[in-house]
C-alpha positions as protocol buffer text, in pm:
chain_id: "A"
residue {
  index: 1
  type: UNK
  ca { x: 0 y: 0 z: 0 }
}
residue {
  index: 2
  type: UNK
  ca { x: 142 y: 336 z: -68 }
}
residue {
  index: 3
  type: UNK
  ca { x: 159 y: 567 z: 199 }
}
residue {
  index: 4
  type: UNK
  ca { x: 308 y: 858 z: 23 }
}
residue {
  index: 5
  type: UNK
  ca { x: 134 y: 1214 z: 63 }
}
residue {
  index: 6
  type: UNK
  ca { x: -47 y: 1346 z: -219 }
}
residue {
  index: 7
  type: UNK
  ca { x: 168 y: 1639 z: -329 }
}
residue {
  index: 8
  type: UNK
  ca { x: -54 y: 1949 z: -478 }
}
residue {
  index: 9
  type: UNK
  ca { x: 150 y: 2105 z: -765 }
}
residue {
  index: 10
  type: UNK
  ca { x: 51 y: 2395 z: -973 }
}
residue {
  index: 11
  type: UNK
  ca { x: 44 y: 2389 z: -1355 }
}
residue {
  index: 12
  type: UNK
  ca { x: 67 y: 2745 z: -1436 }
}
residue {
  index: 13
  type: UNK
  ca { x: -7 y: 2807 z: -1851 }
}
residue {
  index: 14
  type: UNK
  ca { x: -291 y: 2897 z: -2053 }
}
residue {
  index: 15
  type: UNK
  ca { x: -441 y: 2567 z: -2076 }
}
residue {
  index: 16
  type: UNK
  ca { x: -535 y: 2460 z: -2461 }
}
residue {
  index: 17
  type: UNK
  ca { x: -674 y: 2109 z: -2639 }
}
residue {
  index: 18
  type: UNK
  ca { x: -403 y: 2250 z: -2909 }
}
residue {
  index: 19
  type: UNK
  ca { x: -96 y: 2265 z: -2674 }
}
residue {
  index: 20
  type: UNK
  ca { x: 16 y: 1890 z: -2662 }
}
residue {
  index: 21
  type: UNK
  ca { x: 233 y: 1915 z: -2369 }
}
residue {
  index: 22
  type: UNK
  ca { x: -75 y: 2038 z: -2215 }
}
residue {
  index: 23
  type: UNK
  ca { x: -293 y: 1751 z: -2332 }
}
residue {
  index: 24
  type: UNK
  ca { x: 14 y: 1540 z: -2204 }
}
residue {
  index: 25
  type: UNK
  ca { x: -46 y: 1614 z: -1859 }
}
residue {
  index: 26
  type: UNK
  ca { x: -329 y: 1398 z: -1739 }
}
residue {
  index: 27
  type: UNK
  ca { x: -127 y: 1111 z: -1854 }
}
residue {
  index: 28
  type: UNK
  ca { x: 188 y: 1198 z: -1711 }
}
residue {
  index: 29
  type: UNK
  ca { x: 10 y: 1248 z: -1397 }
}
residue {
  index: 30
  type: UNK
  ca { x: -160 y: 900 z: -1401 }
}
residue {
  index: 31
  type: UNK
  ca { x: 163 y: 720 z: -1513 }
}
residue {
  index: 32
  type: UNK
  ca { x: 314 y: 899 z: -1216 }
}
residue {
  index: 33
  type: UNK
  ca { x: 75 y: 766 z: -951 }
}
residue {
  index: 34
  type: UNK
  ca { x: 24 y: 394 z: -1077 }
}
residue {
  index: 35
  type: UNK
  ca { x: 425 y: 343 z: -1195 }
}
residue {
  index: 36
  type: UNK
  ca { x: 582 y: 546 z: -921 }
}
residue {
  index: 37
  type: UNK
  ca { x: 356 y: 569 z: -655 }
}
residue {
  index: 38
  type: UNK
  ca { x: 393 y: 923 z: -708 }
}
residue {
  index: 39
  type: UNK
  ca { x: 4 y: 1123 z: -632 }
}
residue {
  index: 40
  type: UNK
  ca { x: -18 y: 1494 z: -726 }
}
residue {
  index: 41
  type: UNK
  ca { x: -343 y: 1631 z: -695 }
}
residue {
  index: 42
  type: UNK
  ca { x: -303 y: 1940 z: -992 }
}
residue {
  index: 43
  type: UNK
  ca { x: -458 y: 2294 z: -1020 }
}
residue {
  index: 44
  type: UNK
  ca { x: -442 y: 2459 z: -1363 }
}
residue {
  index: 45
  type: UNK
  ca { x: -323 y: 2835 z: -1257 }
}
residue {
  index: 46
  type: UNK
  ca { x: -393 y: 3021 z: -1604 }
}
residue {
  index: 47
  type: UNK
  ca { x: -85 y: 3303 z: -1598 }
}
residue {
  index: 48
  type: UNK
  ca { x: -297 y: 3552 z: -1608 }
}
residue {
  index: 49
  type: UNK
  ca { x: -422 y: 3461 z: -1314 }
}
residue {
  index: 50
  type: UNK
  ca { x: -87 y: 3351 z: -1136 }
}
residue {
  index: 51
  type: UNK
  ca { x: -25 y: 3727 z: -1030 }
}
residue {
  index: 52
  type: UNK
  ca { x: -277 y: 3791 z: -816 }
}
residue {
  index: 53
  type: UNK
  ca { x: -230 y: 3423 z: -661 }
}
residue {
  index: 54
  type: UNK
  ca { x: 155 y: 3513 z: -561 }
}
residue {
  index: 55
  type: UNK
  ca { x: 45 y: 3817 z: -406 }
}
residue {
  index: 56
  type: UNK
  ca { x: -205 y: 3677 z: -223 }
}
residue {
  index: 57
  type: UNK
  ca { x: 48 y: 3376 z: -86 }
}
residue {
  index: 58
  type: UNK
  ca { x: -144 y: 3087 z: -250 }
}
residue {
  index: 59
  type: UNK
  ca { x: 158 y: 2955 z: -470 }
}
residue {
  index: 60
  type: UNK
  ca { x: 343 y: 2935 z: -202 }
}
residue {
  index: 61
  type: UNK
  ca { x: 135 y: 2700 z: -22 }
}
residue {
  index: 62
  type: UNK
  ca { x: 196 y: 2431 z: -338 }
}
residue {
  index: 63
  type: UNK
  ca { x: 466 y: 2146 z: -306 }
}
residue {
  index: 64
  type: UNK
  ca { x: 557 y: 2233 z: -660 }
}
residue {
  index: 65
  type: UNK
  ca { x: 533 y: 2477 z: -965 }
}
residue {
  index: 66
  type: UNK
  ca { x: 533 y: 2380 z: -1283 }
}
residue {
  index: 67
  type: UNK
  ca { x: 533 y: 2662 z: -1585 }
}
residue {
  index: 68
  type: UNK
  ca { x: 449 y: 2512 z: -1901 }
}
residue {
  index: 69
  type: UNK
  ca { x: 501 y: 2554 z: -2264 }
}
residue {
  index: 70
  type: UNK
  ca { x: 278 y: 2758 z: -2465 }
}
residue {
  index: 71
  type: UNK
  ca { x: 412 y: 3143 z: -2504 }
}
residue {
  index: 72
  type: UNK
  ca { x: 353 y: 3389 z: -2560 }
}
residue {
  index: 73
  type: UNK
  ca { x: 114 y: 3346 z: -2235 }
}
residue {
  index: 74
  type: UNK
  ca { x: -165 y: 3575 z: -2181 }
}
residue {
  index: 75
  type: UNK
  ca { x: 29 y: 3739 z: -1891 }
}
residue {
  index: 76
  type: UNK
  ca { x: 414 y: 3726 z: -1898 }
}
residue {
  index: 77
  type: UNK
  ca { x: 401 y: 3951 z: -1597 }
}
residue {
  index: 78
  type: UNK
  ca { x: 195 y: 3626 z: -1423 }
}
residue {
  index: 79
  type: UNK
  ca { x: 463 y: 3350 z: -1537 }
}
residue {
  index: 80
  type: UNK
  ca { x: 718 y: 3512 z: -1393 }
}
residue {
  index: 81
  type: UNK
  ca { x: 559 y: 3632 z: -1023 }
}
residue {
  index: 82
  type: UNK
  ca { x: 491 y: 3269 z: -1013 }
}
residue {
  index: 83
  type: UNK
  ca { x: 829 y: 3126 z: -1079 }
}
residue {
  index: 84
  type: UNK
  ca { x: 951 y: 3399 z: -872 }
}
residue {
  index: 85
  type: UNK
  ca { x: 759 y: 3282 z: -583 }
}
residue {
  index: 86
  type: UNK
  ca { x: 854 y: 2938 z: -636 }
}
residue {
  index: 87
  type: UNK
  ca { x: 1245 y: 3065 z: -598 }
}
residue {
  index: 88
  type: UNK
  ca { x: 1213 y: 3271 z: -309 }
}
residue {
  index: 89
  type: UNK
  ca { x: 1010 y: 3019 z: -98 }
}
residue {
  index: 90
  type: UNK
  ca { x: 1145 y: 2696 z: -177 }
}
residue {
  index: 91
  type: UNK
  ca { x: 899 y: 2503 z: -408 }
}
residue {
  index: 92
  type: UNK
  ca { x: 990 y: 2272 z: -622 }
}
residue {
  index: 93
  type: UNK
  ca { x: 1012 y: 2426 z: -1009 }
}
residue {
  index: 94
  type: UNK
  ca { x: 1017 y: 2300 z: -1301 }
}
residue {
  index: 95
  type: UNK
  ca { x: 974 y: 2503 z: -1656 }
}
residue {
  index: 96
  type: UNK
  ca { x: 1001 y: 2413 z: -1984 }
}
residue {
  index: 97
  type: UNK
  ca { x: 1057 y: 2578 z: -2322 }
}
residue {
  index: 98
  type: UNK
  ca { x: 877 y: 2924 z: -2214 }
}
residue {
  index: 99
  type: UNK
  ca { x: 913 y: 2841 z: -1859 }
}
residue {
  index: 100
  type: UNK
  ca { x: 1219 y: 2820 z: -1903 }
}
residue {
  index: 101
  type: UNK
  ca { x: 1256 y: 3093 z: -2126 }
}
residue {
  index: 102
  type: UNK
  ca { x: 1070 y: 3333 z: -1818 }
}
residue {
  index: 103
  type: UNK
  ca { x: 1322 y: 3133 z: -1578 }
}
residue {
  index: 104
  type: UNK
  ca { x: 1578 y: 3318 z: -1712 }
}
residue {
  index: 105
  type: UNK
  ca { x: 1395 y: 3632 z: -1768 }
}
residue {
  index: 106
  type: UNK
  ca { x: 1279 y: 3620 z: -1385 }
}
residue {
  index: 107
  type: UNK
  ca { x: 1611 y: 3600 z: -1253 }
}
residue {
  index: 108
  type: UNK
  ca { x: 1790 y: 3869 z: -1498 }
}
residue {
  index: 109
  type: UNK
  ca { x: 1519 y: 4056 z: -1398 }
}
residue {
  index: 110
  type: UNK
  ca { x: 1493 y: 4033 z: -948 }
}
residue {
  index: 111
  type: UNK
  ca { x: 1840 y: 3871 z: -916 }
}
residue {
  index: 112
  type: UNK
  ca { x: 2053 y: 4059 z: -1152 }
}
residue {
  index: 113
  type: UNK
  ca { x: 1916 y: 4398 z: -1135 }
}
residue {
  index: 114
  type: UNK
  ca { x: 1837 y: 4399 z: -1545 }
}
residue {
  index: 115
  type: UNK
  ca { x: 1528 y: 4548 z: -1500 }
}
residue {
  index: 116
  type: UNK
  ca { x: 1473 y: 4534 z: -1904 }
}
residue {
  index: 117
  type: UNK
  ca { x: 1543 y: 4237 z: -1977 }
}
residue {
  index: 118
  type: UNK
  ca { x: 1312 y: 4139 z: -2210 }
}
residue {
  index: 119
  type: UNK
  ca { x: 1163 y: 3838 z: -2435 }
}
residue {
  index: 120
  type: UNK
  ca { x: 1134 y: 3912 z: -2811 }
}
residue {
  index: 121
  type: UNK
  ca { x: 851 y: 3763 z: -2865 }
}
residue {
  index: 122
  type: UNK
  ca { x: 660 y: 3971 z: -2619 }
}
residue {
  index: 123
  type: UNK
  ca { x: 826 y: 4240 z: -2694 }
}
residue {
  index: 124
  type: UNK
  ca { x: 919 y: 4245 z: -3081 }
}
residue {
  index: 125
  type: UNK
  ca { x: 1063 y: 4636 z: -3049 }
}
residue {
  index: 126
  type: UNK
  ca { x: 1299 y: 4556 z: -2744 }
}
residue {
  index: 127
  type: UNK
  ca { x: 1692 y: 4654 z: -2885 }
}
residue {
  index: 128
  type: UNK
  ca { x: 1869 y: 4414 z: -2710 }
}
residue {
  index: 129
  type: UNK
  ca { x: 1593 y: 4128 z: -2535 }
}
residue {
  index: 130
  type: UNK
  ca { x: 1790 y: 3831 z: -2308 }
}
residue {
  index: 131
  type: UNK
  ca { x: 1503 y: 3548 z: -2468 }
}
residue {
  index: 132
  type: UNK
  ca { x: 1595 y: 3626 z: -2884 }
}
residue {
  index: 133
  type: UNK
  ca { x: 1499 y: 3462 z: -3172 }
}
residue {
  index: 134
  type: UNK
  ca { x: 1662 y: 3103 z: -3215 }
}
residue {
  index: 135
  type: UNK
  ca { x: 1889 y: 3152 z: -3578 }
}
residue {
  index: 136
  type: UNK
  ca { x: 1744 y: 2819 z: -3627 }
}
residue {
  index: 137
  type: UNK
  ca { x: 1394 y: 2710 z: -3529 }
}
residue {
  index: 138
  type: UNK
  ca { x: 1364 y: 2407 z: -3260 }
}
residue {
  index: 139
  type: UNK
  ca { x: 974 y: 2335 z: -3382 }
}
residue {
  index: 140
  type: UNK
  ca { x: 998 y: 1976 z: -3399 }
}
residue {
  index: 141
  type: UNK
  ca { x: 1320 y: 1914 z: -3361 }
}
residue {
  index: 142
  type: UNK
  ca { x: 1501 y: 1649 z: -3160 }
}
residue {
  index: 143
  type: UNK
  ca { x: 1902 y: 1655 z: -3032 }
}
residue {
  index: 144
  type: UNK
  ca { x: 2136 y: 1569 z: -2769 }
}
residue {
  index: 145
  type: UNK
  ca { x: 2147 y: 1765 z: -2445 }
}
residue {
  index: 146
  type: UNK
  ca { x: 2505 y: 1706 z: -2221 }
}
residue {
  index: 147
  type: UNK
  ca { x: 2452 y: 1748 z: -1864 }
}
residue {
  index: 148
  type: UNK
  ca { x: 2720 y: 1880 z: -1621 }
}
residue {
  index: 149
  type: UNK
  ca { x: 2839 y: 1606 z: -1407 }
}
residue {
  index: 150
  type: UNK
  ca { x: 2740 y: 1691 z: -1047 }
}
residue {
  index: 151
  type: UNK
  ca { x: 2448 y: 1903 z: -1177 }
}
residue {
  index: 152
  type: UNK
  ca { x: 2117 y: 1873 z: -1062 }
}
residue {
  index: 153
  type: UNK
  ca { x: 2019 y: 1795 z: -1463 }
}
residue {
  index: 154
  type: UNK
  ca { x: 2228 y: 1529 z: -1446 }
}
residue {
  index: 155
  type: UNK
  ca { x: 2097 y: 1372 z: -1113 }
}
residue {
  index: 156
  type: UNK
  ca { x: 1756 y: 1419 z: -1273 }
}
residue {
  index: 157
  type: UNK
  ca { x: 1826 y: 1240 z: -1600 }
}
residue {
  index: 158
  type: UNK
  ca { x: 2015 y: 965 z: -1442 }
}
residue {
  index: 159
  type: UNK
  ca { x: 2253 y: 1053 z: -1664 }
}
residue {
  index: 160
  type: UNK
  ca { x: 2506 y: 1271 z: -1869 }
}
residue {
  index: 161
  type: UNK
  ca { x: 2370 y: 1278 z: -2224 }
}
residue {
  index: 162
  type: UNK
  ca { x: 2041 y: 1277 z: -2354 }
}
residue {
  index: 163
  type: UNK
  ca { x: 1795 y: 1276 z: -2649 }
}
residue {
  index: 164
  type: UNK
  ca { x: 1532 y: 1569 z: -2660 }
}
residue {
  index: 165
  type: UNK
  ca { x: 1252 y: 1667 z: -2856 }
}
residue {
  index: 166
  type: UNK
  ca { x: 1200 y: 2050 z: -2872 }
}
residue {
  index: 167
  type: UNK
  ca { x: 888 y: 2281 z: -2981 }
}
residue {
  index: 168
  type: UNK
  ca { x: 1024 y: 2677 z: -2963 }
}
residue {
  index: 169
  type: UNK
  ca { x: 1198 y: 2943 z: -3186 }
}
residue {
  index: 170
  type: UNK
  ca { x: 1307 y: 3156 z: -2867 }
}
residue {
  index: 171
  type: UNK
  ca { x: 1614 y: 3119 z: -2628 }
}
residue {
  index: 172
  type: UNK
  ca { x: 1834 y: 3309 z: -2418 }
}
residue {
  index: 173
  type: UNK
  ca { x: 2127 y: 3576 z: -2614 }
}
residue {
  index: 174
  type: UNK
  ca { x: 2495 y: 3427 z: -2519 }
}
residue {
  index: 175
  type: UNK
  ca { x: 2557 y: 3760 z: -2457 }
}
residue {
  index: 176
  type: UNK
  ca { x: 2351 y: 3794 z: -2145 }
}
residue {
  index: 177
  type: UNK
  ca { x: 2423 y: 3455 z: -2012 }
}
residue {
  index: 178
  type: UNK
  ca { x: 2799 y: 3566 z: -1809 }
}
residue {
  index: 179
  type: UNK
  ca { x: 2510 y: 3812 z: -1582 }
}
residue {
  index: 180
  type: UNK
  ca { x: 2325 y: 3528 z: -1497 }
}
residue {
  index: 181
  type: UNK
  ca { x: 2630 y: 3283 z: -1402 }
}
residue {
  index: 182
  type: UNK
  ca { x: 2804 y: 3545 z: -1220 }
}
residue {
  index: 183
  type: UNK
  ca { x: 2460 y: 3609 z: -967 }
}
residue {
  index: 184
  type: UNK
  ca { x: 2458 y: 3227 z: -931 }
}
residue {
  index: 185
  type: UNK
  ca { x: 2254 y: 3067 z: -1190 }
}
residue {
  index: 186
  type: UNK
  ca { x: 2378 y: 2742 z: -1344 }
}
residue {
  index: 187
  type: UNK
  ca { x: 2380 y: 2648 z: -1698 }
}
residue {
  index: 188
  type: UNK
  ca { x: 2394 y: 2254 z: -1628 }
}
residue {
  index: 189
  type: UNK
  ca { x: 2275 y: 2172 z: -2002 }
}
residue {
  index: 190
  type: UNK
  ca { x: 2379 y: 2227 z: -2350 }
}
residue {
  index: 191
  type: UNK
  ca { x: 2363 y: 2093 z: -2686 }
}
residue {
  index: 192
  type: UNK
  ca { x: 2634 y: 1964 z: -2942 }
}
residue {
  index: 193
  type: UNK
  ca { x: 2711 y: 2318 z: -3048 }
}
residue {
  index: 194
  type: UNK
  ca { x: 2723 y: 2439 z: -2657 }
}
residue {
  index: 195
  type: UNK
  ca { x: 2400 y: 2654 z: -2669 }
}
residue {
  index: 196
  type: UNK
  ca { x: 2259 y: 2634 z: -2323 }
}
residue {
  index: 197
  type: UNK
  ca { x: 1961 y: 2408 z: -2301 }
}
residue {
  index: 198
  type: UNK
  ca { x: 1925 y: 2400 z: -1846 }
}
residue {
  index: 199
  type: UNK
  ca { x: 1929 y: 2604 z: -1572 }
}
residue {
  index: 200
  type: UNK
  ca { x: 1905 y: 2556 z: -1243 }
}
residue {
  index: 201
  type: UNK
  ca { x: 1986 y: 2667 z: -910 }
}
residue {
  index: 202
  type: UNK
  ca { x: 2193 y: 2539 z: -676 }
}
residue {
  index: 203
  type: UNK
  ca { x: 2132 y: 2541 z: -348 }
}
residue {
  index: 204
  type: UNK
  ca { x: 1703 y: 2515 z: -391 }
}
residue {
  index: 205
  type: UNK
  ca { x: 1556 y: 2190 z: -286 }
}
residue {
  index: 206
  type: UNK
  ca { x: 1432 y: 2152 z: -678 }
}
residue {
  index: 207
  type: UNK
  ca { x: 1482 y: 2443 z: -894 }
}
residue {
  index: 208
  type: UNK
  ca { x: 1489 y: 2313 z: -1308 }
}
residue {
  index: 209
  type: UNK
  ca { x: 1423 y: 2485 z: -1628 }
}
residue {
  index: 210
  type: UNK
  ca { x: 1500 y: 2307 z: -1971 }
}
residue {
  index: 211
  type: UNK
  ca { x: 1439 y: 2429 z: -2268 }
}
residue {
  index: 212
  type: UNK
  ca { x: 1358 y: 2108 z: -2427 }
}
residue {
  index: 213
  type: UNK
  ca { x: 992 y: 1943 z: -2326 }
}
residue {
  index: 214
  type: UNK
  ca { x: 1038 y: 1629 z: -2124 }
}
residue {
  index: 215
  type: UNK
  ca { x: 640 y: 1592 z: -2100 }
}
residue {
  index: 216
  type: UNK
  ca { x: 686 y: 1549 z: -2490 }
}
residue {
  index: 217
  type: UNK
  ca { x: 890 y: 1195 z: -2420 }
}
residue {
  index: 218
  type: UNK
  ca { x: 723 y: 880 z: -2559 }
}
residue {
  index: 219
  type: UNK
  ca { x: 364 y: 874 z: -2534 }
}
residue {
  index: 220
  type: UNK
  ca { x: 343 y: 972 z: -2169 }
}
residue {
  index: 221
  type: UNK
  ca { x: 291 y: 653 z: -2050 }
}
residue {
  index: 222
  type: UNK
  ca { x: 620 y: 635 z: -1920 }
}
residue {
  index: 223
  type: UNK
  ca { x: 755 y: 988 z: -1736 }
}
residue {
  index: 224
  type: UNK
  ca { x: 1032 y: 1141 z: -1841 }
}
residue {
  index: 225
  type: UNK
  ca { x: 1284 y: 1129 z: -1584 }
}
residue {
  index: 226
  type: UNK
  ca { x: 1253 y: 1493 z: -1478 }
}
residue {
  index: 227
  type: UNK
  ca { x: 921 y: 1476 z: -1493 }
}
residue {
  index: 228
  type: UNK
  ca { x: 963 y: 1213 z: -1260 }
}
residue {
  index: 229
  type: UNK
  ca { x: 1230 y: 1418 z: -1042 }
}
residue {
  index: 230
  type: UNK
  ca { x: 967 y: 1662 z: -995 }
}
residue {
  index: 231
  type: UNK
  ca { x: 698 y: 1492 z: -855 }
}
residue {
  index: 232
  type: UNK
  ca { x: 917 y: 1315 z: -632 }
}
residue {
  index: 233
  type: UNK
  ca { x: 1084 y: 1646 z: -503 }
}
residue {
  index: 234
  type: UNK
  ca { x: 675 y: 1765 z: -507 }
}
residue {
  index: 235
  type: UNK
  ca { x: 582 y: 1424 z: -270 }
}
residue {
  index: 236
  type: UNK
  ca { x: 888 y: 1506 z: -48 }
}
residue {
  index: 237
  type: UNK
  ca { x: 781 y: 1854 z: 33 }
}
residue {
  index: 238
  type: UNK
  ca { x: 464 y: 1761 z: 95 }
}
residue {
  index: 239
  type: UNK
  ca { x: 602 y: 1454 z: 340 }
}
residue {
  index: 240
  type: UNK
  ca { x: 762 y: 1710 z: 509 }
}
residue {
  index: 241
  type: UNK
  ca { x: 498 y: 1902 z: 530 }
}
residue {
  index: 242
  type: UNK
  ca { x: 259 y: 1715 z: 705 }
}
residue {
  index: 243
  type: UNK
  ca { x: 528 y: 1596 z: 936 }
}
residue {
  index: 244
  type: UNK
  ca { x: 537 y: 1978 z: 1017 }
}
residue {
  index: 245
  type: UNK
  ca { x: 156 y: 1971 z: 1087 }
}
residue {
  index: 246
  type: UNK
  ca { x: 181 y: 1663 z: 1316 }
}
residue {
  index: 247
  type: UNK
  ca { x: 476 y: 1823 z: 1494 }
}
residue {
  index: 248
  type: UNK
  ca { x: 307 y: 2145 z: 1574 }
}
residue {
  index: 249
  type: UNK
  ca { x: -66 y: 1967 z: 1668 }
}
residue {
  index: 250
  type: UNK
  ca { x: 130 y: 1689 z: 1908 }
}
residue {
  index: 251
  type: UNK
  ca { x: 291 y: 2052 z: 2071 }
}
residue {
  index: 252
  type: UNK
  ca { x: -10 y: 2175 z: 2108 }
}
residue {
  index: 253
  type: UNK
  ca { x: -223 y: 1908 z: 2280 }
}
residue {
  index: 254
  type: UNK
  ca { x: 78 y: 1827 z: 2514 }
}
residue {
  index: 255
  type: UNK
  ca { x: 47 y: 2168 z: 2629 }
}
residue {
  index: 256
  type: UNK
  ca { x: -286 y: 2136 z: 2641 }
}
residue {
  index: 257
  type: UNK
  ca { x: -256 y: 1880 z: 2910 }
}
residue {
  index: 258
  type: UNK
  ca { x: -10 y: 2063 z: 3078 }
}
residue {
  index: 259
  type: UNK
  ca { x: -192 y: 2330 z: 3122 }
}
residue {
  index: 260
  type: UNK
  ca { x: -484 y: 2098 z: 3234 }
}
């Protein structure tokens, strides 16, 4: 019998029938809980609406965030309070192609002081954006990703190369990428020509944004591996969690009787 918590984890994205990774999700989510024992009970957060939910401290409350494909979202202000949140409190993250793409535009943006960064294809006028153009389109396409040994990525993957299937024409300028290493980020992923493909953070309990789209792996049926990684950083949190609750409620009935 498993005894695992159920985990609650956001899915923050515009949810469409013409998104795939979104279609994706309900299986992933079953697969999780009848291969891995793995339960996540999930809440679409659409981005527009993720905003107001930072503000008000609901995010927070999640064992993990999840920002999916699907950019330009309706709100790119909303994708990015949400992974912001998700940094700054500890919950595990995970975003892929334009969460990761607003990864890196959160962090430029609150971590390294670039207030302007910006994403081209939100912004088509900006000069000199950190998410540009790809010079070749990833719609479709399907490489090999090297993780750094040591890196979370790697951990995640279970191991140092693998294949990926991609569905974006955006990605971050090399030019802006030395700010973002020198304030801490880590580039843990790349492809055969070195473009950066993950980030992550070290020193989070879970903090991983890849470019690729794991959720796009097989037919579902069997998670990805950081898919997996995810829900079982998601299931931790919330072990720890409850322990927390049971904690705090056995302190309070022994000083109940105390005080008896």
């Amino acid at each position: 019998m498993n005894t695992a918590p159920i985990a609650r984890i956001a899915l923050v994205g515009d949810r469409s029938p013409h998104v795939t990774s979104h279609t994706r999700v309900p299986v992933l989510l079953d697969s999780l809980a009848s291969r891995d024992g793995l339960v996540l009970d999930a809440y679409w957060i659409p981005t527009a609406g993720a905003e107001a939910e930072a503000a008000a401290g609901t995010l927070a409350r999640f064992d993990a965030v999840w920002v999916l494909p699907g950019s330009p979202y309706a709100s790119e202000a909303g994708a990015v309070a949400a992974i912001r949140v998700a940094r700054e409190e500890g919950v595990p993250f995970l975003g892929t192609c334009g969460g990761f793409q607003h990864a890196l535009l959160e962090y430029a943006r609150n971590v390294c002081g670039l207030t302007g960064a910006a994403h081209a294809e939100n912004d088509p006028g900006a000069g000199d954006p950190l998410i540009a153009p790809l010079a070749c389109s990833l719609v479709g396409h399907e490489g090999l990703v090297r993780a750094e040994p040591g890196s979370l990525a790697e951990s995640a993957l279970g191991a140092e190369r693998s294949m990926e299937r991609y569905h974006c024409d955006y990605g971050p300028a090399p030019r802006h990428l030395p700010a973002l290493t020198a304030h801490g980020l880590r580039l843990s992923g790349h492809d055969e020509d070195g473009q950066v493909r993950v980030a992550e953070l070290p020193g989070h309990p879970f903090f991983l944004a890849t470019l690729f789209q794991p959720e796009l792996s097989g037919d579902g049926t069997r998670p990805h591996p950081i898919v997996r990684a995810l829900a079982a950083a998601a299931v931790e949190r919330a072990a720890r969690r409850e322990e927390g609750f049971a904690g705090r409620l056995a302190a309070t009935l022994s000083g109940s009787r105390s005080a008896g």
